[in-house]
VMD Tcl script that builds the backbone (N, CA, C; Angstrom):
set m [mol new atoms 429]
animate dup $m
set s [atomselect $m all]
$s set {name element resname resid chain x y z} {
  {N N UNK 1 A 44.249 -100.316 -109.568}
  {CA C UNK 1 A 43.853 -101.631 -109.126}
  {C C UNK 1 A 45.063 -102.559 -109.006}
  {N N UNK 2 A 45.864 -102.257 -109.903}
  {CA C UNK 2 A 47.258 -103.090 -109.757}
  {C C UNK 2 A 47.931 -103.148 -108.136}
  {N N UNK 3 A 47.703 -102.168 -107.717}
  {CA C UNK 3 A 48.131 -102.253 -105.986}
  {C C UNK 3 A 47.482 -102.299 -104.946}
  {N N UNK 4 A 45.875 -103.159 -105.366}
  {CA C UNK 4 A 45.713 -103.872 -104.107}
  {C C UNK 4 A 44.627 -105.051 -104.651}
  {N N UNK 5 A 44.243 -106.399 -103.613}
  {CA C UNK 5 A 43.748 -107.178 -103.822}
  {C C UNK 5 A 42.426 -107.057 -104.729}
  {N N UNK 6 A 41.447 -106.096 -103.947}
  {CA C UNK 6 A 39.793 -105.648 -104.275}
  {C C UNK 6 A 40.122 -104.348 -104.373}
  {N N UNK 7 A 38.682 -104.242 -105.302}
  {CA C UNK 7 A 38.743 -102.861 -105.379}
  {C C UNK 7 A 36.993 -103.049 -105.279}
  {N N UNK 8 A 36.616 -101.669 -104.459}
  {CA C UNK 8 A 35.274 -101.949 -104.528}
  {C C UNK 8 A 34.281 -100.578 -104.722}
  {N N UNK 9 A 33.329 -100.392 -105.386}
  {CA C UNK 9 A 32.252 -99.328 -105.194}
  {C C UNK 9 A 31.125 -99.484 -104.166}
  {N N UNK 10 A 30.888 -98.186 -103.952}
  {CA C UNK 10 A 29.955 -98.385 -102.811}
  {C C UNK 10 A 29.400 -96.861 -103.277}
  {N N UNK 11 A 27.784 -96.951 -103.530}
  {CA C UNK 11 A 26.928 -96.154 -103.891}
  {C C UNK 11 A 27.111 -95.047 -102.445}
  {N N UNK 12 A 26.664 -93.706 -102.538}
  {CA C UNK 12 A 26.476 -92.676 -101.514}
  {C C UNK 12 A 25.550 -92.761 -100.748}
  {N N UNK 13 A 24.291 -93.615 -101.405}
  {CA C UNK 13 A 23.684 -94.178 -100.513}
  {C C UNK 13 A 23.287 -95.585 -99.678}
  {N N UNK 14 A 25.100 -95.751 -99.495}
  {CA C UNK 14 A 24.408 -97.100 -99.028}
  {C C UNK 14 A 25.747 -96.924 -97.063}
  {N N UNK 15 A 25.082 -97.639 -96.425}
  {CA C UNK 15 A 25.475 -97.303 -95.070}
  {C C UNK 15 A 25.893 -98.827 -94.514}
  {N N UNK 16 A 27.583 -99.084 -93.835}
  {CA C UNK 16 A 27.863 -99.889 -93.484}
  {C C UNK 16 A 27.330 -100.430 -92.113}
  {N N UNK 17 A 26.260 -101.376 -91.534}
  {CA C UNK 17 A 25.496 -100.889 -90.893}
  {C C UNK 17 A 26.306 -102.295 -89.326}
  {N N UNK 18 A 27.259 -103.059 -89.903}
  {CA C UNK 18 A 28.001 -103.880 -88.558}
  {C C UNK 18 A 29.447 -104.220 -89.188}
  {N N UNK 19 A 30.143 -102.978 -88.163}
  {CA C UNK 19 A 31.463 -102.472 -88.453}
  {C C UNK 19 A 32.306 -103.007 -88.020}
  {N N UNK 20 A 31.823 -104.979 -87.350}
  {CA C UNK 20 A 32.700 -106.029 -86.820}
  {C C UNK 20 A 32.594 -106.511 -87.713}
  {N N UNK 21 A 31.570 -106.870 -88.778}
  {CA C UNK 21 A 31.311 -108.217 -89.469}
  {C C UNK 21 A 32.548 -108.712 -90.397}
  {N N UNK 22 A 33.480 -109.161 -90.997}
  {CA C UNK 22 A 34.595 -109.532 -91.633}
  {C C UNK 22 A 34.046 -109.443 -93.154}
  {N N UNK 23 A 34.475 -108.925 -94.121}
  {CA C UNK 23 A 34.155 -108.912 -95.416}
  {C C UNK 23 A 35.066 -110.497 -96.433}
  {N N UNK 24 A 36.120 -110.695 -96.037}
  {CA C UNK 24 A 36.478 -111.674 -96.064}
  {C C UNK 24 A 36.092 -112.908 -96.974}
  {N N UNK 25 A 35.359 -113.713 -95.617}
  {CA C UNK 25 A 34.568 -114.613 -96.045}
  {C C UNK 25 A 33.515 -114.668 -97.187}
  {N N UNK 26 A 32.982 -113.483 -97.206}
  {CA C UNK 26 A 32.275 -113.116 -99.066}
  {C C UNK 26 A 33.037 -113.082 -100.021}
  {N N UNK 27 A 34.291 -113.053 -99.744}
  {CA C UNK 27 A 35.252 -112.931 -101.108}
  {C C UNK 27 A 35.968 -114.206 -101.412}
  {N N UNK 28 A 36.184 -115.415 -100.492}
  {CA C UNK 28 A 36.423 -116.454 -100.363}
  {C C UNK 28 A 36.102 -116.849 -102.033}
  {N N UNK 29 A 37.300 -117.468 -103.011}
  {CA C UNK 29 A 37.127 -118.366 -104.141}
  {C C UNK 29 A 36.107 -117.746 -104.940}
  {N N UNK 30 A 36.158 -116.300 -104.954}
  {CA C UNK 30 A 35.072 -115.369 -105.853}
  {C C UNK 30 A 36.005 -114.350 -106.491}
  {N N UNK 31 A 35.902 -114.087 -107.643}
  {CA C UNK 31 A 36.320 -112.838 -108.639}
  {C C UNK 31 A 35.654 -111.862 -108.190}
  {N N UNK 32 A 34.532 -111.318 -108.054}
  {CA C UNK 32 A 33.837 -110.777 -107.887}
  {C C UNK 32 A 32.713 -110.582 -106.777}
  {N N UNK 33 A 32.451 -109.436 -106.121}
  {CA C UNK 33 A 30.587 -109.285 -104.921}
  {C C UNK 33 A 30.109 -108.945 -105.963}
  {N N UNK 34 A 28.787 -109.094 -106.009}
  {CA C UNK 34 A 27.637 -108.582 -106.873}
  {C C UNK 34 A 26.591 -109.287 -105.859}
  {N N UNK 35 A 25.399 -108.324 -105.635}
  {CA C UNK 35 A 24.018 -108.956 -104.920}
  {C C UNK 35 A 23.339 -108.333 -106.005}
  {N N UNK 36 A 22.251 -109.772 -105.878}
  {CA C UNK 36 A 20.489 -109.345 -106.747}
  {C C UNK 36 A 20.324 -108.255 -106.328}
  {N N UNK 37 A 19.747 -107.791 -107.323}
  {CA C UNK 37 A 18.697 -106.710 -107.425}
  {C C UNK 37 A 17.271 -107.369 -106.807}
  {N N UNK 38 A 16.992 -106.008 -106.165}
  {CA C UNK 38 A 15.318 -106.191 -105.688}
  {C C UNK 38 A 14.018 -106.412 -106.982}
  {N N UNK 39 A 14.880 -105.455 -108.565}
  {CA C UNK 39 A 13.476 -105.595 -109.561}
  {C C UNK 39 A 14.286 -106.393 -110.488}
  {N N UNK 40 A 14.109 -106.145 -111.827}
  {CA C UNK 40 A 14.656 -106.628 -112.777}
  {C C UNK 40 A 15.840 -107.011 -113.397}
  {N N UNK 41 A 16.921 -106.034 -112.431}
  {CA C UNK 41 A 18.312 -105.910 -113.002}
  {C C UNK 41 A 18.814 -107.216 -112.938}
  {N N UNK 42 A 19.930 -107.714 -113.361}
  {CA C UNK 42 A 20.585 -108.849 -113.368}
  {C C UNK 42 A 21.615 -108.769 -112.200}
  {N N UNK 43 A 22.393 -107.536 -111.278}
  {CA C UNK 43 A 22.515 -107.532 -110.108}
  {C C UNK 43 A 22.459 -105.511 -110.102}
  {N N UNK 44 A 21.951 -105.633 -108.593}
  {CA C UNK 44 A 22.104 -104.231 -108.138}
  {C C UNK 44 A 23.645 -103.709 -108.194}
  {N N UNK 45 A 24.063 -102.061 -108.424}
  {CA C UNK 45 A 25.183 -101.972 -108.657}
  {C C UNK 45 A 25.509 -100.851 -107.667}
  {N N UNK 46 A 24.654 -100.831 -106.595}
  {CA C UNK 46 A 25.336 -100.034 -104.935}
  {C C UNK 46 A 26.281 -100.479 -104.471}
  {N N UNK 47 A 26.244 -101.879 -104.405}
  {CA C UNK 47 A 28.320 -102.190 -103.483}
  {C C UNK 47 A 28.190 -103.335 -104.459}
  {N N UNK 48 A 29.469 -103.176 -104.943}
  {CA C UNK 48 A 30.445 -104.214 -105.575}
  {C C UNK 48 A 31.669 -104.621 -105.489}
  {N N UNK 49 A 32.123 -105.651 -105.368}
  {CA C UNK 49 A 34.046 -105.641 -105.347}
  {C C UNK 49 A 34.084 -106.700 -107.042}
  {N N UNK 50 A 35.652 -106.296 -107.042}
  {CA C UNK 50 A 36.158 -106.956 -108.006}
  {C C UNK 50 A 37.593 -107.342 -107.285}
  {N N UNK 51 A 38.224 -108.603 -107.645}
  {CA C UNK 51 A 39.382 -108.860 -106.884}
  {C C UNK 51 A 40.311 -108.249 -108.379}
  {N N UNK 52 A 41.675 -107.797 -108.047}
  {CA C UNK 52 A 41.967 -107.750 -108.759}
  {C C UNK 52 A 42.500 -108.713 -110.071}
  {N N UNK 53 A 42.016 -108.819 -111.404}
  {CA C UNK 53 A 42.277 -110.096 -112.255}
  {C C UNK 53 A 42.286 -109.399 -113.641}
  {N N UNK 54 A 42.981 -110.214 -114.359}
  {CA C UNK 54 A 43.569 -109.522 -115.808}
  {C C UNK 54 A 42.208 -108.832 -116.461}
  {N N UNK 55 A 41.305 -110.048 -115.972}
  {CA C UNK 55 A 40.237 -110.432 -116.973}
  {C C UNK 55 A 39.292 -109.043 -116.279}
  {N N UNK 56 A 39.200 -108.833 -114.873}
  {CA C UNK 56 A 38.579 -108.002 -114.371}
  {C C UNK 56 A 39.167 -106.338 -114.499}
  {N N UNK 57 A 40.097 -106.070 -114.331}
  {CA C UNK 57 A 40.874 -104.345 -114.644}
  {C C UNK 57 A 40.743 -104.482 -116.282}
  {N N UNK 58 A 40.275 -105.467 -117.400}
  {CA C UNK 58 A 40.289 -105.385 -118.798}
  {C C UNK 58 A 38.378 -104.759 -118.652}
  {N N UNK 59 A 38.065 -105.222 -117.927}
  {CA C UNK 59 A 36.344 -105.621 -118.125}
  {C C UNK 59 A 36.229 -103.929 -117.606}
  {N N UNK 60 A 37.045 -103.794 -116.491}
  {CA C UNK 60 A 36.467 -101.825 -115.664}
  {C C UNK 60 A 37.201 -100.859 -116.635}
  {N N UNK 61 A 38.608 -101.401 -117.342}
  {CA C UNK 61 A 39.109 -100.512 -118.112}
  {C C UNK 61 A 38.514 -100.066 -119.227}
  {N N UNK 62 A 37.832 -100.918 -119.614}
  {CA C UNK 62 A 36.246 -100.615 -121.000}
  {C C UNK 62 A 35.632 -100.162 -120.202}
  {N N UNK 63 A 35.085 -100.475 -119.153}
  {CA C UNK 63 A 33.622 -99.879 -118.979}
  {C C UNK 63 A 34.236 -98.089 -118.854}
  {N N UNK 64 A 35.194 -97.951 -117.950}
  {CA C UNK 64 A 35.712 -96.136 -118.103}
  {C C UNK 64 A 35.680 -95.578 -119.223}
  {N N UNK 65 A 36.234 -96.585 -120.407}
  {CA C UNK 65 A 36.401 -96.191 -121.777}
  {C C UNK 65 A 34.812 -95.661 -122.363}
  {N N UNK 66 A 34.267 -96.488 -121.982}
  {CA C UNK 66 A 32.506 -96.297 -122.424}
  {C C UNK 66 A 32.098 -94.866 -121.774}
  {N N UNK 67 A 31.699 -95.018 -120.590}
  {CA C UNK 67 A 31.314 -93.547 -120.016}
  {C C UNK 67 A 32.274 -92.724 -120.354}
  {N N UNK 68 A 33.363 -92.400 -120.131}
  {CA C UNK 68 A 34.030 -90.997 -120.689}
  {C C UNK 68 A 33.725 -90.819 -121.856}
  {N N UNK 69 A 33.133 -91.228 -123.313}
  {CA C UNK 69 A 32.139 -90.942 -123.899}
  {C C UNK 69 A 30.919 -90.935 -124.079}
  {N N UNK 70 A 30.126 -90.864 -122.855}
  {CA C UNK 70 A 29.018 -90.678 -122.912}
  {C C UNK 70 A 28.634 -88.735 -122.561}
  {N N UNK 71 A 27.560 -88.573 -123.547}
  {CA C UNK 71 A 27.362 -87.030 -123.486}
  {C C UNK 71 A 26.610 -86.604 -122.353}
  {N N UNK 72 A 25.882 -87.380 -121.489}
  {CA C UNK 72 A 25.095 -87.013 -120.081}
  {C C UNK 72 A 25.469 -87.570 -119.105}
  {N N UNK 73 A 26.272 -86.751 -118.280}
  {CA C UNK 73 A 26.743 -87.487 -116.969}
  {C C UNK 73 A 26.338 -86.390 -116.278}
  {N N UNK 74 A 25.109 -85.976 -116.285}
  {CA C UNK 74 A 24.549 -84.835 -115.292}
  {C C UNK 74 A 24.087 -85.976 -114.077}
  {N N UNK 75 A 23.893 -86.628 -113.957}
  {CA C UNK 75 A 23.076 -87.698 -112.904}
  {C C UNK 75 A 23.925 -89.037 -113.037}
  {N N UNK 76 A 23.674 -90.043 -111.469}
  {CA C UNK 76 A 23.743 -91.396 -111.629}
  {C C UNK 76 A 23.153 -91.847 -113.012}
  {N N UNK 77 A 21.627 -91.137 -112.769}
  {CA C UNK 77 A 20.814 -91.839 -113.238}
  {C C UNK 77 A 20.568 -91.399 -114.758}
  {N N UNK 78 A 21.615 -90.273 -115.576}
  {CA C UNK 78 A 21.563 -90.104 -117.001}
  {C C UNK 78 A 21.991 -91.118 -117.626}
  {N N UNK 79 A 21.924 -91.127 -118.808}
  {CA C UNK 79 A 22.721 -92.283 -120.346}
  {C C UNK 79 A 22.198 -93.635 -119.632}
  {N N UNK 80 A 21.195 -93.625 -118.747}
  {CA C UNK 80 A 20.558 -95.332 -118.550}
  {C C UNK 80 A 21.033 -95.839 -117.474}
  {N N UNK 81 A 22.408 -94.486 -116.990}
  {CA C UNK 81 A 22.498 -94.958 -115.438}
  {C C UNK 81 A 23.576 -96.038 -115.057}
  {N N UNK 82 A 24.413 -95.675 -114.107}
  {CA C UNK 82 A 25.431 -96.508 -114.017}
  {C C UNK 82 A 25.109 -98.307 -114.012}
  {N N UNK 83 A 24.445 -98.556 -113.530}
  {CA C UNK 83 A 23.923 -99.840 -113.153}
  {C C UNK 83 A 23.465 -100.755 -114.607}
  {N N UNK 84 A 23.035 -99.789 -115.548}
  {CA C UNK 84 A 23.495 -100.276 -116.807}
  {C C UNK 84 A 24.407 -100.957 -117.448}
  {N N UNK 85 A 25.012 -100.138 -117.371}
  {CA C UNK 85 A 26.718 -100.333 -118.109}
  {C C UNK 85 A 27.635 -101.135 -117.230}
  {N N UNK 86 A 27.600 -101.089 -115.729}
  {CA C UNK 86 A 28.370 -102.108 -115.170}
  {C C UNK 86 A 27.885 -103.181 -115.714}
  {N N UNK 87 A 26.257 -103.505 -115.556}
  {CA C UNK 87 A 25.868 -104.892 -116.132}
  {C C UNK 87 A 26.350 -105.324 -117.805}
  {N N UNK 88 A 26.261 -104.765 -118.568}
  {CA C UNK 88 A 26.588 -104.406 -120.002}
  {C C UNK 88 A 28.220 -105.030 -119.818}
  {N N UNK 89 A 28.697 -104.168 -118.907}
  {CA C UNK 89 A 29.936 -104.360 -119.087}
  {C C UNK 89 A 30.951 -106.051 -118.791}
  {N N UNK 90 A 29.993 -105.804 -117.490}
  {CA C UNK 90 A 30.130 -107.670 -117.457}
  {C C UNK 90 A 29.511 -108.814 -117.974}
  {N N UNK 91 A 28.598 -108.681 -118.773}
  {CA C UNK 91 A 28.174 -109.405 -119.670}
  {C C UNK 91 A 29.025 -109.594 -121.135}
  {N N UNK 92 A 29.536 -108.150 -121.592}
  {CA C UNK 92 A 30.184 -108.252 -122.531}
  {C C UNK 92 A 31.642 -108.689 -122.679}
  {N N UNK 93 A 31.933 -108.825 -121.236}
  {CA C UNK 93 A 33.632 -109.429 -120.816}
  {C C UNK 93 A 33.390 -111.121 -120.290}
  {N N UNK 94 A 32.012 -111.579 -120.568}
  {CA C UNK 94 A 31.867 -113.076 -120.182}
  {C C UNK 94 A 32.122 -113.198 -118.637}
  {N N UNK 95 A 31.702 -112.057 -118.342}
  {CA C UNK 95 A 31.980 -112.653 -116.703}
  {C C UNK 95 A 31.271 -112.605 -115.638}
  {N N UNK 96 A 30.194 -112.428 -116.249}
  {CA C UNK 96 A 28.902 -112.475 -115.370}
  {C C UNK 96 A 28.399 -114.036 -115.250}
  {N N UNK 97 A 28.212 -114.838 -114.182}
  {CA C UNK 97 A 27.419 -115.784 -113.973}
  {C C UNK 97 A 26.816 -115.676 -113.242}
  {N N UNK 98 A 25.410 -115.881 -113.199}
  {CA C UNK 98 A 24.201 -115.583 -112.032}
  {C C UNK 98 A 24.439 -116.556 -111.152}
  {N N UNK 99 A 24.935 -117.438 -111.100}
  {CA C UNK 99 A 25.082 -118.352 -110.209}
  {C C UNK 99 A 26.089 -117.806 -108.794}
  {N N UNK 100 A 26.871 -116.974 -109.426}
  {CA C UNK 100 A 27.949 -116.174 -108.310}
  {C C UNK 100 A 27.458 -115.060 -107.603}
  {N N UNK 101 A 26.058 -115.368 -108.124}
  {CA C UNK 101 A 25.400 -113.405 -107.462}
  {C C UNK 101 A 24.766 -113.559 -106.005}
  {N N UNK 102 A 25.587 -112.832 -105.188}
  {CA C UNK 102 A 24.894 -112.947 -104.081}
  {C C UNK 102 A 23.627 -112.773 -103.301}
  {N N UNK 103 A 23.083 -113.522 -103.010}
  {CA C UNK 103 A 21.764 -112.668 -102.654}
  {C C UNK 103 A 21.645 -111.331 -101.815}
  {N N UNK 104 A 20.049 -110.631 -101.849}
  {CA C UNK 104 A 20.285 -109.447 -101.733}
  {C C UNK 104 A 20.198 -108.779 -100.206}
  {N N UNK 105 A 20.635 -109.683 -99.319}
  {CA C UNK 105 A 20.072 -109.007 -98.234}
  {C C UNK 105 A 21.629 -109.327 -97.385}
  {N N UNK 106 A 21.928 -110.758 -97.752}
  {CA C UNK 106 A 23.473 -110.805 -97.243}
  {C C UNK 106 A 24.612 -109.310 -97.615}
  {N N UNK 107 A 24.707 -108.941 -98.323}
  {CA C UNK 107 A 25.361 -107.634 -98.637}
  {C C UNK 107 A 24.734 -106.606 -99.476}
  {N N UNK 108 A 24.320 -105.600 -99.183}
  {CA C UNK 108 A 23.783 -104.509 -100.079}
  {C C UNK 108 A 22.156 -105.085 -100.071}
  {N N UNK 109 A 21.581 -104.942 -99.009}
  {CA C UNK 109 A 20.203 -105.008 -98.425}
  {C C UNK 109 A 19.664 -103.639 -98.809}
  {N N UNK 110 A 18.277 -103.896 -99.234}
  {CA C UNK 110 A 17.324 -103.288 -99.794}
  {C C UNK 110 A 17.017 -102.382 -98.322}
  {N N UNK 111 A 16.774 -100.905 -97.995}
  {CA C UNK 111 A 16.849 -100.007 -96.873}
  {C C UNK 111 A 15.710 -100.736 -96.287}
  {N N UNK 112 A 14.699 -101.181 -97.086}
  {CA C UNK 112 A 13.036 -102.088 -96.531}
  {C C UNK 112 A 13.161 -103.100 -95.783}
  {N N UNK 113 A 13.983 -103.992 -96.291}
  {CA C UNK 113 A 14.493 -105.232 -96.009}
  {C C UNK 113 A 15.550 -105.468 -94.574}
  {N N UNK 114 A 15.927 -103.876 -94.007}
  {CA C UNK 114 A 17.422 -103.979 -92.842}
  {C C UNK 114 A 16.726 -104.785 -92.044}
  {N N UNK 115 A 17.352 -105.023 -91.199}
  {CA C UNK 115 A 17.202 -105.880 -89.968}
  {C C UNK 115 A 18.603 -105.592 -88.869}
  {N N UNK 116 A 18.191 -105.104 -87.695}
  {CA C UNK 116 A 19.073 -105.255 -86.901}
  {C C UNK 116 A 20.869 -105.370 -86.895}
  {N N UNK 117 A 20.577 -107.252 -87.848}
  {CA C UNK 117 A 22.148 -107.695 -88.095}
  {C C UNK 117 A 22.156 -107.874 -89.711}
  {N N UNK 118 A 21.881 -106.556 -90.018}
  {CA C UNK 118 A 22.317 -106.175 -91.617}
  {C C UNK 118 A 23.862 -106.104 -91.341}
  {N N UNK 119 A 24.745 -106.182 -92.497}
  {CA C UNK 119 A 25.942 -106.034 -92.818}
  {C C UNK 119 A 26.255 -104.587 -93.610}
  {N N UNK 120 A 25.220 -104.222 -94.843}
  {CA C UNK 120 A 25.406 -103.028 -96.005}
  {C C UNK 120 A 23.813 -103.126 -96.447}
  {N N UNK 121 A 23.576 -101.366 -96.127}
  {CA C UNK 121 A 21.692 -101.196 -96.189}
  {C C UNK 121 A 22.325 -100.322 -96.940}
  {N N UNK 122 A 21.303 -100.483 -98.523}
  {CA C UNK 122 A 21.379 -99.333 -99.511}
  {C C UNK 122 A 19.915 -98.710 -99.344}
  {N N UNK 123 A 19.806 -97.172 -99.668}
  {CA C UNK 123 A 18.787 -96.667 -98.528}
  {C C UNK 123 A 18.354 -95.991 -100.258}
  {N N UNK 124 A 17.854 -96.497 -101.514}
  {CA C UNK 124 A 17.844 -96.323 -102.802}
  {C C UNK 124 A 16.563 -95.934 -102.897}
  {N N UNK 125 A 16.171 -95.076 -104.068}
  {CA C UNK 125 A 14.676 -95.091 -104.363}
  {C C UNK 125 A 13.814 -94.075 -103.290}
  {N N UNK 126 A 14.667 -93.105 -102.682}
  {CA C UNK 126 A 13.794 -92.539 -102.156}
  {C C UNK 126 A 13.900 -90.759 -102.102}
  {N N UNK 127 A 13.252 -90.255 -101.920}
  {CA C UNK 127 A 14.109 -88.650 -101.660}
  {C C UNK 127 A 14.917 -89.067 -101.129}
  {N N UNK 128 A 15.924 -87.525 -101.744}
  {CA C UNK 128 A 17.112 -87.057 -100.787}
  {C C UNK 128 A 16.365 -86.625 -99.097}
  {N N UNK 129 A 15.461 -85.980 -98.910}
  {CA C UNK 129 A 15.102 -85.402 -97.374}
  {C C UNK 129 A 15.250 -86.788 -96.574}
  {N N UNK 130 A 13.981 -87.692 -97.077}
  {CA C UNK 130 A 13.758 -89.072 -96.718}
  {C C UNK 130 A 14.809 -89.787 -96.726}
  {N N UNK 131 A 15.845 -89.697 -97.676}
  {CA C UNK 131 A 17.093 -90.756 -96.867}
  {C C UNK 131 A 17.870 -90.225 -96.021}
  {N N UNK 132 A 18.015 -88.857 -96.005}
  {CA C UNK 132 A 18.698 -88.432 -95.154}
  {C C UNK 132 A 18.901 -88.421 -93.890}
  {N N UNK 133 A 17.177 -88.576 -93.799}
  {CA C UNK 133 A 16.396 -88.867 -92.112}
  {C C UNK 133 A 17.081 -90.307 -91.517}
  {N N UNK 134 A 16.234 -91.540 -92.974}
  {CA C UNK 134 A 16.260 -92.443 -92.300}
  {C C UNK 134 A 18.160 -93.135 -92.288}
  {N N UNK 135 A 18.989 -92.270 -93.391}
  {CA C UNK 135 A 19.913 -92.691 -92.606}
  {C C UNK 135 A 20.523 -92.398 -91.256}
  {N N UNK 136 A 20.733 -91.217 -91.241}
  {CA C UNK 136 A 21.269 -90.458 -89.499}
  {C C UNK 136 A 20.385 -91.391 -88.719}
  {N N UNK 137 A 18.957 -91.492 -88.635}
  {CA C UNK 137 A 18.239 -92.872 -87.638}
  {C C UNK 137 A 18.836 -94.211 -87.658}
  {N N UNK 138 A 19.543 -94.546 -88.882}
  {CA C UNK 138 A 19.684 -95.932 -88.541}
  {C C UNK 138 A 21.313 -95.636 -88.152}
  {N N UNK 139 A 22.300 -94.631 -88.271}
  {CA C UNK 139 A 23.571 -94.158 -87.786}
  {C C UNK 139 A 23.599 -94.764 -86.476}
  {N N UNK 140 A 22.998 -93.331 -86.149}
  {CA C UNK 140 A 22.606 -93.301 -84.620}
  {C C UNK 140 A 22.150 -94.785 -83.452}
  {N N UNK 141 A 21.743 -95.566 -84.557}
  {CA C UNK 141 A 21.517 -96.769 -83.531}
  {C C UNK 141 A 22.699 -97.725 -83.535}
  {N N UNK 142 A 23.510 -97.282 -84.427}
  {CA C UNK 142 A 24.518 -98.184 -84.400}
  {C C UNK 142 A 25.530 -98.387 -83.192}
  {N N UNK 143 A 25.997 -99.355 -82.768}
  {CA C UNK 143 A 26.971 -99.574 -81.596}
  {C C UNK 143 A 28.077 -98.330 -81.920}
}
mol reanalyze $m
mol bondsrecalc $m
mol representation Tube
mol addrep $m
């Protein structure tokens, strides 16, 4: 992370869906992307950036520290699942404010929710056959 601005995750299932749009302007006077979650979570953890900051490579350098001891990493979704522990993790480094969380359709849109001039459709929650379909369909329509 030391050699470049952002650093960002992006779940396997999530599809960049307008490959003009400028990412930029979302990062404008922000540490951090994070969008709501569709249920309960405090933010969904399919695409995220972190700019690079002392406070932020301290906050991901624990969270690595955490999972490389965890005993089930057969799945995303073992030991409670990544989306856990990122949240965990930024809560426990004080650097979570809900107020900075983006909403969920501006970046990392719910696959239900796309529309046309989506930016990032996470295609979550469904079979593997079923996303597979409906991603190559929504590929394919892309410019």
């Amino acid at each position: 992370m030391q050699h470049h601005d952002w650093v960002f995750w992006l779940d396997a299932d999530v599809l960049v869906t307008d490959l003009q749009r400028r990412l930029e302007p979302m990062l404008k006077n922000k540490d951090y992307l994070l969008a709501h979650d569709v249920g309960g979570w405090k933010f969904n953890s399919g695409v995220m950036g972190f700019r690079s900051t002392a406070q932020n490579r301290e906050m991901l350098r624990r969270l690595m520290a955490d999972i490389t001891v965890l005993a089930d990493k057969s799945s995303v979704y073992a030991s409670n699942g990544d989306q856990f522990y990122f949240i965990r993790a930024m809560e426990r480094a004080l650097l979570l404010d809900e107020q900075a969380i983006t909403d969920l359709v501006s970046i990392n849109t719910p696959w239900m929710l796309r529309r046309p001039d989506s930016f990032v459709v996470h295609y979550y929650g469904m079979w593997p056959e079923m996303r597979a379909m409906l991603m190559a369909h929504d590929n394919a329509l892309l410019p």
